[in-house]
Steps between C-alpha positions, in 0.01 A plus 500: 500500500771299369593159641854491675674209262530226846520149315378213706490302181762236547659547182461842440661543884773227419640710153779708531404899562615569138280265359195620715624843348466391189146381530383788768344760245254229322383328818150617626346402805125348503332366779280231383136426672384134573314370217679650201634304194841561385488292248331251228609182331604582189554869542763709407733634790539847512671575813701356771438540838745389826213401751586657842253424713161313531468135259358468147421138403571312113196297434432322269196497300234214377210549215273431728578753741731278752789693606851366749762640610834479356696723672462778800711806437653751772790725511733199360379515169504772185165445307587492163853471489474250202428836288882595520577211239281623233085521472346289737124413549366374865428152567319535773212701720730776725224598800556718803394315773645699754518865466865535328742781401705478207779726373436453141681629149394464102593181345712661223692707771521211693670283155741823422654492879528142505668518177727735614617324783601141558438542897095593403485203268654264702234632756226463272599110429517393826208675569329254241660239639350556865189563387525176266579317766208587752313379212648170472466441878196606529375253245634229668386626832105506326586154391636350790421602830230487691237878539554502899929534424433712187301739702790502800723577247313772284406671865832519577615658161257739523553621808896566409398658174285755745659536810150493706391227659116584414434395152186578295366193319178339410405109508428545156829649379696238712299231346539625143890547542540146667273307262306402767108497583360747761434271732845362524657872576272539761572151646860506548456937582312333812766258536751732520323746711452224727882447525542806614711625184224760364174682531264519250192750476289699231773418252791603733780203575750644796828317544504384848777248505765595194708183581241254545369597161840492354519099618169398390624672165601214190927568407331743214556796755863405613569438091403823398655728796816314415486559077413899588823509710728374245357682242526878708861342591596409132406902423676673821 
């Protein structure tokens, strides 16, 4: 059964119709299951894909098997985008951590429409320059603030990215993508429970109290809502 073409994507929403015209008959819809890999450092792109629902996280990875978080993707981003300026190999780990969907198109199909059209590529740069961005901030977010804000604020950005206030994560995976030990994700989960703001169970966190989160949250979470605005405006 074919998939009726409904963009959530922010950019692919935002384009003109002619444009999503133009890139309608190589776009293919996957849905993408918790756990997969995307991506590899140092691995050749071969296809772009405009995330529509669900979040995929860029870690980075150590030798010895350390991984963070550089970046949490959702339906403001285009994986891959970098690919329209020529060959481009991944720098990063792309996960599914939440069960996604993706409309997603050939990277050389992807280059030719881009190339075609000065709307796609100016699409495709500030695309990069969002997702650039996130990275940045994030960084300095790692470096920074303290776990207790950085887990406000990564609740919080989940939840938008998935529209349900019941979110699927582990104490593990939190700790891993915070940089944190165990013990301290569990500490300030209890915290928080005990403020009322969530409830956490068999590696379930429900959003109980969206705002309160949102101010116990470091300025990372205001920062980044306010870059993805003006860089959907700067495309409309």
């Amino acid at each position: 059964m074919t998939t009726a073409f409904e963009p959530k994507n922010l950019f692919l929403s935002t384009l003109p119709a002619a444009e999503q015209l133009r890139l309608r008959p190589y776009l293919a819809f996957h849905r993408l299951s918790r756990g997969s890999v995307l991506q590899e450092p140092e691995q050749r792109i071969n296809h772009v894909s405009f995330i529509q629902s669900g979040m995929i996280s860029l870690v980075a990875m150590m030798q010895d098997g350390a991984a963070i978080e550089t970046a949490t993707l959702g339906r403001e981003a285009i994986l891959g985008a970098l690919s329209a300026l020529g060959n481009h190999t991944a720098g990063t780990r792309a996960i599914v951590q939440i069960d996604a969907t993706a409309w997603r198109m050939p990277v050389a199909d992807f280059r030719t429409a881009v190339g075609q059209s000065p709307v796609l590529r100016k699409m495709a740069l500030l695309s990069s320059e969002l997702m650039l961005a996130q990275m940045q901030q994030t960084a300095a977010c790692n470096a920074l603030h303290t776990a207790d804000r950085r887990l406000c604020r990564w609740i919080v950005q989940v939840r938008d990215r998935i529209d349900d206030d019941v979110i699927c994560l582990t104490h593990d995976f939190l700790a891993q993508m915070l940089a944190v030990r165990r013990p301290t994700v569990s500490l300030i989960a209890y915290g928080l429970q005990q403020a009322g703001l969530i409830r956490y169970q068999r590696g379930k966190i429900a959003v109980l109290d969206r705002a309160g989160l949102e101010r116990g949250a470091c300025e990372c979470l205001g920062a980044l809502r306010e870059k993805t605005r003006r860089v959907i405006a700067d495309l409309a």
